[in-house]
NUNUVO-988775 format. One record per residue: residue in one letter; x, z, y of N, C-alpha, C in turn; chain. Coordinates in Angstrom, 3 decimals, always signed. Each point is the difference from the previous one (the first is absolute). Last residue first. Layout:
BEGIN
<pt><residu>A</residu><n_u>X</n_u><n_w>Z</n_w><n_v>Y</n_v><ca_u>X</ca_u><ca_w>Z</ca_w><ca_v>Y</ca_v><c_u>X</c_u><c_w>Z</c_w><c_v>Y</c_v><chaine>A</chaine></pt>
...
This chain:
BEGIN
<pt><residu>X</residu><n_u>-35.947</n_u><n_w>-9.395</n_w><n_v>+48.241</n_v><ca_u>-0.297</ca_u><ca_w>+0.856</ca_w><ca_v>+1.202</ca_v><c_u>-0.601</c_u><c_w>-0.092</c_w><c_v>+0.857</c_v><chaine>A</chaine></pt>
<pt><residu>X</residu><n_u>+3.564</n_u><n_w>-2.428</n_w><n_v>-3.863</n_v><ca_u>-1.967</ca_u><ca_w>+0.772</ca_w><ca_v>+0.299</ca_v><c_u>+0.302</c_u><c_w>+1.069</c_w><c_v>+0.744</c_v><chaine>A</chaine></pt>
<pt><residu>X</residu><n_u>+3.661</n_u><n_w>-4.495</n_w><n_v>-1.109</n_v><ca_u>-0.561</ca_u><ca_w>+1.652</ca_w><ca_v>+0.747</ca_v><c_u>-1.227</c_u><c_w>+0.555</c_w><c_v>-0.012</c_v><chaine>A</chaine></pt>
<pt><residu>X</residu><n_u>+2.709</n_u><n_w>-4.356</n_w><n_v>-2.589</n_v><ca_u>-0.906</ca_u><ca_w>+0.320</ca_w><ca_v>+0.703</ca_v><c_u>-0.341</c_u><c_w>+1.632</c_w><c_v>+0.025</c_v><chaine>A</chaine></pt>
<pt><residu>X</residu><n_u>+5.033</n_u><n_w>-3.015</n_w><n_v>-1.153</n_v><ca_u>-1.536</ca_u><ca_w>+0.724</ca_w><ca_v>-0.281</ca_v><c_u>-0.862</c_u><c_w>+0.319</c_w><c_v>+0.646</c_v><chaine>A</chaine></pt>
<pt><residu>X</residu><n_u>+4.299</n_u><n_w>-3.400</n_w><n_v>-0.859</n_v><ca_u>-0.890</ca_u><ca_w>+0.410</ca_w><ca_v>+0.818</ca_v><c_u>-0.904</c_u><c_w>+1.284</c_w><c_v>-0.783</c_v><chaine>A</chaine></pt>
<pt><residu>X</residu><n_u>+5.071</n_u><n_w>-0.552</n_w><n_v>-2.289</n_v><ca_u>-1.610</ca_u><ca_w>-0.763</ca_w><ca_v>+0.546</ca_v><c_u>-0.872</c_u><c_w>+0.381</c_w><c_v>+1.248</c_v><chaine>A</chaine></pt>
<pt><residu>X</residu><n_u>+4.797</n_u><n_w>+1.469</n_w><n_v>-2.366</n_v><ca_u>+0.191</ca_u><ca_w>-1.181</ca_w><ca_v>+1.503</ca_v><c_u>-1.539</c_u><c_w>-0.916</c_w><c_v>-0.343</c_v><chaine>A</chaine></pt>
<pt><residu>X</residu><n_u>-0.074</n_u><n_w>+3.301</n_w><n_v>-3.929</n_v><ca_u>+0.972</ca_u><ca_w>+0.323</ca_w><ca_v>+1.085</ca_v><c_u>+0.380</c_u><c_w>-1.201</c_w><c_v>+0.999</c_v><chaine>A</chaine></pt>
<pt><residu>X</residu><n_u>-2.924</n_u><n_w>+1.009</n_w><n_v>-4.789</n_v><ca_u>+0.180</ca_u><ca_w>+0.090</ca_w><ca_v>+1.158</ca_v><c_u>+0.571</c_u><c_w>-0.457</c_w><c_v>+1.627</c_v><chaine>A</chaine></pt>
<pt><residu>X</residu><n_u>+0.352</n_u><n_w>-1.078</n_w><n_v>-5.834</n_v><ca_u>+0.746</ca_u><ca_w>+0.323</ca_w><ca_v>+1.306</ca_v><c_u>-0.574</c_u><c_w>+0.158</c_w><c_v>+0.947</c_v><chaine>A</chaine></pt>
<pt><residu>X</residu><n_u>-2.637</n_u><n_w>+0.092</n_w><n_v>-4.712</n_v><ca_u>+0.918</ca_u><ca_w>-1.148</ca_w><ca_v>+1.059</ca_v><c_u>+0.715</c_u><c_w>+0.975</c_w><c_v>+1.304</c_v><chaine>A</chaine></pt>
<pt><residu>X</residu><n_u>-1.495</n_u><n_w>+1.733</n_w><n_v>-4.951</n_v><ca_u>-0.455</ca_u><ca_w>-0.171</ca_w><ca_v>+0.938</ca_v><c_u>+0.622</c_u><c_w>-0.439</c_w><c_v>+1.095</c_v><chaine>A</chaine></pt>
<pt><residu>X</residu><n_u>+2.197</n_u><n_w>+1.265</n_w><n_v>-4.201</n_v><ca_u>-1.798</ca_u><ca_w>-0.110</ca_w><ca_v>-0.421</ca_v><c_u>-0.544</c_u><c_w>-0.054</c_w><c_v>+1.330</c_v><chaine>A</chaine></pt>
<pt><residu>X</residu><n_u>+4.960</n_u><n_w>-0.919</n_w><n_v>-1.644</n_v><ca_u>-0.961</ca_u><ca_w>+0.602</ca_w><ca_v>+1.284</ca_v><c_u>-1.088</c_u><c_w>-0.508</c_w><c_v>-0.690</c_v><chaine>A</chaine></pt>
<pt><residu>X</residu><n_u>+3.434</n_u><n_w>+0.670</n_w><n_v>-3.968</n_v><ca_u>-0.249</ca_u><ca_w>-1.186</ca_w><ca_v>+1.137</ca_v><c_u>-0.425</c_u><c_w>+1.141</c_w><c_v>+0.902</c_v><chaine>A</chaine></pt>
<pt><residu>X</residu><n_u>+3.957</n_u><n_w>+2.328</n_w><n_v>-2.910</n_v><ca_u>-1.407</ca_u><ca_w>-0.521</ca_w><ca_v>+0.116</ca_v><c_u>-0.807</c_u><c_w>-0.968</c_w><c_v>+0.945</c_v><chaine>A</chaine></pt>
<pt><residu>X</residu><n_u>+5.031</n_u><n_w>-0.002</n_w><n_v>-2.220</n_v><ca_u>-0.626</ca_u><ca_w>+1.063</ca_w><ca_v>+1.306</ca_v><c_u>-1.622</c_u><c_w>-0.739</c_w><c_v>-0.226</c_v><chaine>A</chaine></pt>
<pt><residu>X</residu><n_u>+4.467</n_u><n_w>-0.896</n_w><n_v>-3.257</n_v><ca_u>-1.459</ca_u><ca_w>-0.199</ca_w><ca_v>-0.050</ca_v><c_u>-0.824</c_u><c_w>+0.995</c_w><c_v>+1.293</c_v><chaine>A</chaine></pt>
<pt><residu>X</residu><n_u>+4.935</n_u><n_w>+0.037</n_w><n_v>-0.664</n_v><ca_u>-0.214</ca_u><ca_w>-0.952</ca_w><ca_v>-0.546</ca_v><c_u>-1.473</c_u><c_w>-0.463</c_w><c_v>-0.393</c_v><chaine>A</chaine></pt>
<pt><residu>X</residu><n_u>+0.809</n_u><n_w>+4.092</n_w><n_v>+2.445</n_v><ca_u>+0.620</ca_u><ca_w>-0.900</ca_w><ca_v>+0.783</ca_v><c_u>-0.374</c_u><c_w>-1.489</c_w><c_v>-0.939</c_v><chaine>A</chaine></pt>
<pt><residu>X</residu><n_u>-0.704</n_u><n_w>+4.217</n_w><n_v>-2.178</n_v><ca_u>-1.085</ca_u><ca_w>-0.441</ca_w><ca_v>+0.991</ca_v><c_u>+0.655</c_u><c_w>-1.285</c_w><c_v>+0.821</c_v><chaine>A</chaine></pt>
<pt><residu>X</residu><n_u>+2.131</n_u><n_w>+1.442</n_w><n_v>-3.367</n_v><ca_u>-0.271</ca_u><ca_w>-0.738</ca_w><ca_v>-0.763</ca_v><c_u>-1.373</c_u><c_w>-0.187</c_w><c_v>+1.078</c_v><chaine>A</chaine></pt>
<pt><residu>X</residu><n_u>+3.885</n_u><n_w>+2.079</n_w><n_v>+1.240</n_v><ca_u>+0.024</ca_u><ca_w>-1.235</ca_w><ca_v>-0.612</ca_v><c_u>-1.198</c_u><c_w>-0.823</c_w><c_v>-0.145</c_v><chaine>A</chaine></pt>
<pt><residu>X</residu><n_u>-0.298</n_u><n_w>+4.531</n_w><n_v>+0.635</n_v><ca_u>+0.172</ca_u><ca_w>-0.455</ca_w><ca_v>+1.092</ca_v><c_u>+0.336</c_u><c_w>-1.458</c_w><c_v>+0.077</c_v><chaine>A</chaine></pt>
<pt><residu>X</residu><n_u>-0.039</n_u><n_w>+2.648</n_w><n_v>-3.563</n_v><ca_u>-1.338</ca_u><ca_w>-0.203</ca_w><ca_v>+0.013</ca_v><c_u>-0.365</c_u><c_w>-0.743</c_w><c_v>+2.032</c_v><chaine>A</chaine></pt>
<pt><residu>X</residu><n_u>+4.635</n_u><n_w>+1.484</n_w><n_v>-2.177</n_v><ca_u>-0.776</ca_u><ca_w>-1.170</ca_w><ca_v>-1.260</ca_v><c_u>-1.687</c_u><c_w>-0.428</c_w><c_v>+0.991</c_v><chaine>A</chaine></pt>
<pt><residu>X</residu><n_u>+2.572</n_u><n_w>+3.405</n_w><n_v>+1.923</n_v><ca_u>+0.763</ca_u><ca_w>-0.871</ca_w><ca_v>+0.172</ca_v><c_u>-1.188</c_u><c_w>-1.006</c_w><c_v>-0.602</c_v><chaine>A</chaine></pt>
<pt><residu>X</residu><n_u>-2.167</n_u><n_w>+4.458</n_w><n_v>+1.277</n_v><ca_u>+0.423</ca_u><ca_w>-1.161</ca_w><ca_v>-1.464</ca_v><c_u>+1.169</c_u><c_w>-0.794</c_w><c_v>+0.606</c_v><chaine>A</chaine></pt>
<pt><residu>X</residu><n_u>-0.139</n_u><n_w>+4.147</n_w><n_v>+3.673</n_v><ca_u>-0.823</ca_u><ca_w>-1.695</ca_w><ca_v>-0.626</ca_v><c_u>+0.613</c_u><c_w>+0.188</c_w><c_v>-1.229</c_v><chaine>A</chaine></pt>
<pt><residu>X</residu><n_u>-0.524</n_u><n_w>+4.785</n_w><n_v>+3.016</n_v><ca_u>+1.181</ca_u><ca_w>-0.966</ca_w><ca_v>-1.129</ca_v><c_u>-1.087</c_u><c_w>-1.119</c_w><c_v>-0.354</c_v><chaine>A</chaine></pt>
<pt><residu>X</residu><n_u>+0.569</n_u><n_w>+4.281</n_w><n_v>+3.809</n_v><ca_u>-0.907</ca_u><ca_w>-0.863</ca_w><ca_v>-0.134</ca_v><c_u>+0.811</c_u><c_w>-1.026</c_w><c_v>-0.967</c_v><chaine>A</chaine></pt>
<pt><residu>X</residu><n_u>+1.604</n_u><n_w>+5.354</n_w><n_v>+1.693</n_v><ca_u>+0.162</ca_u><ca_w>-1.914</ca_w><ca_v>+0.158</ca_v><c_u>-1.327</c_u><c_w>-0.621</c_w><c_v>-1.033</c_v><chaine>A</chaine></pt>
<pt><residu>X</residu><n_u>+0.621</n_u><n_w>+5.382</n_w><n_v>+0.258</n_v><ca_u>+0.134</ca_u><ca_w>-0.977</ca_w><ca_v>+1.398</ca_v><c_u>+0.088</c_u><c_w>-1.523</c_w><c_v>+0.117</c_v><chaine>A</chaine></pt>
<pt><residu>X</residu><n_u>-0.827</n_u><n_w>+2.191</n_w><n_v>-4.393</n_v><ca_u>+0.602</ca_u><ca_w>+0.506</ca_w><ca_v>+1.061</ca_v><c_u>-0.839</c_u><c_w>-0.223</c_w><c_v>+1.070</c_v><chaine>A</chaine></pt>
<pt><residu>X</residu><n_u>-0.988</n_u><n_w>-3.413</n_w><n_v>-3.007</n_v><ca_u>+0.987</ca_u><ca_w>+0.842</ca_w><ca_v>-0.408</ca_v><c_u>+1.001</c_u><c_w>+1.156</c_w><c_v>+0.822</c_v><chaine>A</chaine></pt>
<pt><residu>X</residu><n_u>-4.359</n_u><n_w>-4.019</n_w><n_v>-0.504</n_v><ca_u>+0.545</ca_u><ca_w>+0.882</ca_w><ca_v>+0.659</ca_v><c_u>+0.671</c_u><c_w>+1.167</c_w><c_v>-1.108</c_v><chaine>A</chaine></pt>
<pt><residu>X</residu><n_u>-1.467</n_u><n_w>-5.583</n_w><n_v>-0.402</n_v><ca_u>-0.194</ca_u><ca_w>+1.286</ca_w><ca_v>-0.266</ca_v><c_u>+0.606</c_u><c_w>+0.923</c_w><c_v>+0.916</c_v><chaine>A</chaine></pt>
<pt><residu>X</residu><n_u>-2.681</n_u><n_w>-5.158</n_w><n_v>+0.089</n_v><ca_u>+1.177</ca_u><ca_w>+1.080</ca_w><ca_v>+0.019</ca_v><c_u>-0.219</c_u><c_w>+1.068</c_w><c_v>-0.533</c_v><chaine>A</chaine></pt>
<pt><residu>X</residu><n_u>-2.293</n_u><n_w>-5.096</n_w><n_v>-0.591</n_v><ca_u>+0.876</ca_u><ca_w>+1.164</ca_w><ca_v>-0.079</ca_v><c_u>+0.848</c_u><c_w>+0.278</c_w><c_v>+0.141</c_v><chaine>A</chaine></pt>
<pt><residu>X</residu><n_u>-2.238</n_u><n_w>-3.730</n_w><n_v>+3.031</n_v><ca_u>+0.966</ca_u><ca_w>-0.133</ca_w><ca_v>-1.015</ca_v><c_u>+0.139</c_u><c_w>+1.787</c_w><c_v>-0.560</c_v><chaine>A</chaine></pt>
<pt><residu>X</residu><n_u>-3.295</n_u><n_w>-1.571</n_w><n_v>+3.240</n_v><ca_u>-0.064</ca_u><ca_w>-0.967</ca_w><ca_v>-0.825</ca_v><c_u>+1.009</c_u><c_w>+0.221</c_w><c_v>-0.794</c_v><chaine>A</chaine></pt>
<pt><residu>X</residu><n_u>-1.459</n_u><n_w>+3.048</n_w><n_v>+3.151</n_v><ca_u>-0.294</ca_u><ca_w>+0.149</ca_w><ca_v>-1.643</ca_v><c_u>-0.026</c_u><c_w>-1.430</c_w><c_v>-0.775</c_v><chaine>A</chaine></pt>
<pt><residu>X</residu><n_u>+1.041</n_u><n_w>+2.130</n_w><n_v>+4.971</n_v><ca_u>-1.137</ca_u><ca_w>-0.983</ca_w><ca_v>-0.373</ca_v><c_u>-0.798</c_u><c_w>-0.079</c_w><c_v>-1.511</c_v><chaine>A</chaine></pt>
<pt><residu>X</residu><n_u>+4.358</n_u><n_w>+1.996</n_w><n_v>+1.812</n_v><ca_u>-0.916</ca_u><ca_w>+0.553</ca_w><ca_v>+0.310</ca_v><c_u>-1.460</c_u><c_w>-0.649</c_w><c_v>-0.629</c_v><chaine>A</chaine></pt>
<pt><residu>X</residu><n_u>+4.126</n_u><n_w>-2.292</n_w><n_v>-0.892</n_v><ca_u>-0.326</ca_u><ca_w>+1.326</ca_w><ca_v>-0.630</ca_v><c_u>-0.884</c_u><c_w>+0.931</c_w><c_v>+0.307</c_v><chaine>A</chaine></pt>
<pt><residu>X</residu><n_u>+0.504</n_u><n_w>-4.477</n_w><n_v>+2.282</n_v><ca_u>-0.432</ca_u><ca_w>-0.047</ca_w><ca_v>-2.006</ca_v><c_u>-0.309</c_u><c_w>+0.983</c_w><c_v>-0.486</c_v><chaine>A</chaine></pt>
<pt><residu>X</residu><n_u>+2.145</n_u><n_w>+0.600</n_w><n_v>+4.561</n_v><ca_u>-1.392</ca_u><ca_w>-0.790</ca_w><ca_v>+0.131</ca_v><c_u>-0.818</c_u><c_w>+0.004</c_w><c_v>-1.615</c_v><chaine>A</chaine></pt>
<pt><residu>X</residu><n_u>+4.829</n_u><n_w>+0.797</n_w><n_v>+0.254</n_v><ca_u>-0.740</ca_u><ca_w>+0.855</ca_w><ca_v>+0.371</ca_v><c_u>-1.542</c_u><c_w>-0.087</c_w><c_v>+0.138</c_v><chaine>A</chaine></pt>
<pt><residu>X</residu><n_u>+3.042</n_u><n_w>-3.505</n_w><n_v>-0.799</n_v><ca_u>-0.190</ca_u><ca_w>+0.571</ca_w><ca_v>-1.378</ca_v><c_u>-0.620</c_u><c_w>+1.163</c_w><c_v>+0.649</c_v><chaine>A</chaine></pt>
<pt><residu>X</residu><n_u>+0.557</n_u><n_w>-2.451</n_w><n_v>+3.562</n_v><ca_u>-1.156</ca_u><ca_w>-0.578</ca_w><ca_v>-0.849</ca_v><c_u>+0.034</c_u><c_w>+0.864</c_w><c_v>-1.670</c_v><chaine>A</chaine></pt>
<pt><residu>X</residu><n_u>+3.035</n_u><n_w>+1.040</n_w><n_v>+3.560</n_v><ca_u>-0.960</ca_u><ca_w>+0.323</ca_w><ca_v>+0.099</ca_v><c_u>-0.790</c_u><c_w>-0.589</c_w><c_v>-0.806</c_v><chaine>A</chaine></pt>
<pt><residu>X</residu><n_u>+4.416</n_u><n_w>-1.001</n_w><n_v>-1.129</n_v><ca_u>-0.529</ca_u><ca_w>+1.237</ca_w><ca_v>-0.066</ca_v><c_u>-1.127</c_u><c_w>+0.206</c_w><c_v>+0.207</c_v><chaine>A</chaine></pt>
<pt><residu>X</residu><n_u>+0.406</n_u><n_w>-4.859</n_w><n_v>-0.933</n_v><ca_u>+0.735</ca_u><ca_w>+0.808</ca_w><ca_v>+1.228</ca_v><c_u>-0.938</c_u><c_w>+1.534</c_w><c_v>-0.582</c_v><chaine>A</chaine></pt>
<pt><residu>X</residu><n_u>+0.363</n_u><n_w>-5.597</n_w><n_v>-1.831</n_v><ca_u>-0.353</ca_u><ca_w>+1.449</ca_w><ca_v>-0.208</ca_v><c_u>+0.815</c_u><c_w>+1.019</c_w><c_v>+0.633</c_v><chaine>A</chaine></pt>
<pt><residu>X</residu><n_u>+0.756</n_u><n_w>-4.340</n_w><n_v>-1.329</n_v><ca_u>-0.261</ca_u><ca_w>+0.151</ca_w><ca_v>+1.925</ca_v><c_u>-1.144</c_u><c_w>+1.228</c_w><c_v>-0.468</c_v><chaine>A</chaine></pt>
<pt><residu>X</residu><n_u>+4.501</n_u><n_w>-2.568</n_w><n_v>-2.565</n_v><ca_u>-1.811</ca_u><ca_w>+0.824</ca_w><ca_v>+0.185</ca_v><c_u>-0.175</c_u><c_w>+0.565</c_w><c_v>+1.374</c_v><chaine>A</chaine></pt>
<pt><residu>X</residu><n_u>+4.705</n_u><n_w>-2.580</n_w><n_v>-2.179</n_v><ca_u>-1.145</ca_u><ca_w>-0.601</ca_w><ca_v>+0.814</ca_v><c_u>-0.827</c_u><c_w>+0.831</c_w><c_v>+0.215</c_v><chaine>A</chaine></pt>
<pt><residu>X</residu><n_u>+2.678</n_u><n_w>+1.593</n_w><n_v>-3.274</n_v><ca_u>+0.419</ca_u><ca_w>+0.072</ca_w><ca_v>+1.201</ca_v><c_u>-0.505</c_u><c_w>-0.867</c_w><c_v>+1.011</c_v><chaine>A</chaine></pt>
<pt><residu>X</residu><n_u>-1.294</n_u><n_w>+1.929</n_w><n_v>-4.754</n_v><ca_u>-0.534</ca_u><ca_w>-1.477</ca_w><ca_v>+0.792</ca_v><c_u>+0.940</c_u><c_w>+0.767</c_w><c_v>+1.959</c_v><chaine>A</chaine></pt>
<pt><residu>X</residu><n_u>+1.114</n_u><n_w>+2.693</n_w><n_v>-4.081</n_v><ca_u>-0.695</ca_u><ca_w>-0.735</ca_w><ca_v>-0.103</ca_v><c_u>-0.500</c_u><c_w>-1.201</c_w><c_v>+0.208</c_v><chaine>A</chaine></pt>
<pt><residu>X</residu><n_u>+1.951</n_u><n_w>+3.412</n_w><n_v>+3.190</n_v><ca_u>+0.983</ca_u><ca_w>-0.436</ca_w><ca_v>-1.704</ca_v><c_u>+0.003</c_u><c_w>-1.123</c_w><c_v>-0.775</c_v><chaine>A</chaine></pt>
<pt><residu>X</residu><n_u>-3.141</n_u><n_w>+1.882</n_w><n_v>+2.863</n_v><ca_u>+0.640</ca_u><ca_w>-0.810</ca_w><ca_v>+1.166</ca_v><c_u>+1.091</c_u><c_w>-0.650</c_w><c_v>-0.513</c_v><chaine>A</chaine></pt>
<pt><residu>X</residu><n_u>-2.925</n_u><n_w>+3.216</n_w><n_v>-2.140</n_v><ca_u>-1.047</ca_u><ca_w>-0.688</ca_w><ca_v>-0.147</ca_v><c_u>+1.478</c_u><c_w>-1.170</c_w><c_v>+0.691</c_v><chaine>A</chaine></pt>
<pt><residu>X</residu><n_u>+1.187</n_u><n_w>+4.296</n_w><n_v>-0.157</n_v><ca_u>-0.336</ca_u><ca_w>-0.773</ca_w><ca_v>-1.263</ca_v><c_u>-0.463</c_u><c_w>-1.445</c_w><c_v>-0.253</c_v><chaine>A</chaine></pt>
<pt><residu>X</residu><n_u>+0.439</n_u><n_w>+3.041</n_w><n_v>+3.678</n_v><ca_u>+1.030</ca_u><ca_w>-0.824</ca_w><ca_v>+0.091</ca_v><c_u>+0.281</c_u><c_w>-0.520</c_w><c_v>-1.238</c_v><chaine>A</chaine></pt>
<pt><residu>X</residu><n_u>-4.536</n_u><n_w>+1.961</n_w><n_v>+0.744</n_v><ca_u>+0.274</ca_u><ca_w>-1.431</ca_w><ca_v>+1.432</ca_v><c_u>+1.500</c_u><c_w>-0.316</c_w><c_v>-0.565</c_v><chaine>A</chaine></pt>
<pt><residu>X</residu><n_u>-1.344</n_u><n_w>+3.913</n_w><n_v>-2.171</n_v><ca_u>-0.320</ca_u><ca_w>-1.057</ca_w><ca_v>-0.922</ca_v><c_u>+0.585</c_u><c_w>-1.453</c_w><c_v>+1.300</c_v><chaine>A</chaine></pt>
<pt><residu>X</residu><n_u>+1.504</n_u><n_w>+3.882</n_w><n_v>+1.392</n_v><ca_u>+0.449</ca_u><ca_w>-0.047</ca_w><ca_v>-1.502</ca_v><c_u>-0.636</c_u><c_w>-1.397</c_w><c_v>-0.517</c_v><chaine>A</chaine></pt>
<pt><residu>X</residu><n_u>-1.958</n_u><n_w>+2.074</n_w><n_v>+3.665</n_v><ca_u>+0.976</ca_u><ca_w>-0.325</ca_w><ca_v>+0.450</ca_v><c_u>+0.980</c_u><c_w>-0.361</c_w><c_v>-0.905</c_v><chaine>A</chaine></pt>
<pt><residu>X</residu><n_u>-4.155</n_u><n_w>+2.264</n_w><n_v>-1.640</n_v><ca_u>-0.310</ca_u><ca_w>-1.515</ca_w><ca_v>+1.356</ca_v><c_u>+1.153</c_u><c_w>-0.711</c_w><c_v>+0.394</c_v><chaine>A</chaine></pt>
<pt><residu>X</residu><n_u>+0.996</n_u><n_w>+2.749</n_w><n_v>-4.617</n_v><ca_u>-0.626</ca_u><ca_w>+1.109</ca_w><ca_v>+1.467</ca_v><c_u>-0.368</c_u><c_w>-1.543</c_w><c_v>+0.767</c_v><chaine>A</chaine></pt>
<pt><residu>X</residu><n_u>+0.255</n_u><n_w>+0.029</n_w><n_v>-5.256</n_v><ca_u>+0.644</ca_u><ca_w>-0.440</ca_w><ca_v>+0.910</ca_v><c_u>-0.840</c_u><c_w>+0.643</c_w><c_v>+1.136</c_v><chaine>A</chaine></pt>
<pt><residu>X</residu><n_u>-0.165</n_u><n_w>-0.536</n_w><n_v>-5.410</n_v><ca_u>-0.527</ca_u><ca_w>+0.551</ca_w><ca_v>+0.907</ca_v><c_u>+1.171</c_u><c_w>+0.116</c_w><c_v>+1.002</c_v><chaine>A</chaine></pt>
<pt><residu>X</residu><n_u>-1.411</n_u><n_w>-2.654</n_w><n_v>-4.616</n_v><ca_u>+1.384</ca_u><ca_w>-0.013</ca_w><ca_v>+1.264</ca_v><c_u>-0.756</c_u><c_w>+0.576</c_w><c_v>+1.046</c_v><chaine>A</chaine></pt>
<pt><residu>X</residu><n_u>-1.653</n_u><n_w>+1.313</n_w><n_v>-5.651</n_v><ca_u>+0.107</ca_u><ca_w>-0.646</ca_w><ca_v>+1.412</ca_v><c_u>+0.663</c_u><c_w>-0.142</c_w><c_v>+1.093</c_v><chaine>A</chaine></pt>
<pt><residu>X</residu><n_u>+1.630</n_u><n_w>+0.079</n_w><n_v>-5.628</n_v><ca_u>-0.334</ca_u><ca_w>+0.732</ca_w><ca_v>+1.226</ca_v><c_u>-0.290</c_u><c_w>-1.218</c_w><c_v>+0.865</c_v><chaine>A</chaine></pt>
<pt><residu>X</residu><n_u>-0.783</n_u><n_w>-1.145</n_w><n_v>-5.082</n_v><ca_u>+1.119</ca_u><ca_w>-0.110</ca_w><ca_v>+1.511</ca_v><c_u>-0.526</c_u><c_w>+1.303</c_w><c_v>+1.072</c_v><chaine>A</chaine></pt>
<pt><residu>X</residu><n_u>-0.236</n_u><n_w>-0.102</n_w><n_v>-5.620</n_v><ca_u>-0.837</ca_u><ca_w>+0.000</ca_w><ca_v>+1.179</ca_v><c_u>+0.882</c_u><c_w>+0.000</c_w><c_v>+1.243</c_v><chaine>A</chaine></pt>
């Protein structure tokens, strides 16, 4: 049985940069994931620990948008 690669936010980003030294995955966004609950963490202590593996394996399949972009539309004001 393999152990899981549990990695602190700042551990996995220079993992990840190792990896695909191109990624445009930036600390804050693995923060963003971890709060958010798209990628497990665990807490240990004081520090907050990602799946390595399971962080992979969100990046290599991220879920679609179930609802269109918003953002630079008109909208109408009620009032």
């Amino acid at each position: 049985m393999a152990l899981a690669r549990m990695r602190t936010k700042d551990e996995a980003h220079k993992q990840l940069l190792i990896d695909d030294p191109y990624s445009a995955v930036t600390k804050h966004a693995l923060y963003v994931m971890m709060r958010s609950g798209q990628i497990p963490t665990m807490r240990v202590g004081t520090k907050r620990l990602i799946n390595y593996d399971a962080l992979l394996a969100y990046l290599a399949n991220p879920p679609q948008q179930l609802e269109p972009d918003e953002r630079g539309k008109i909208r109408r004001l009620n009032g």
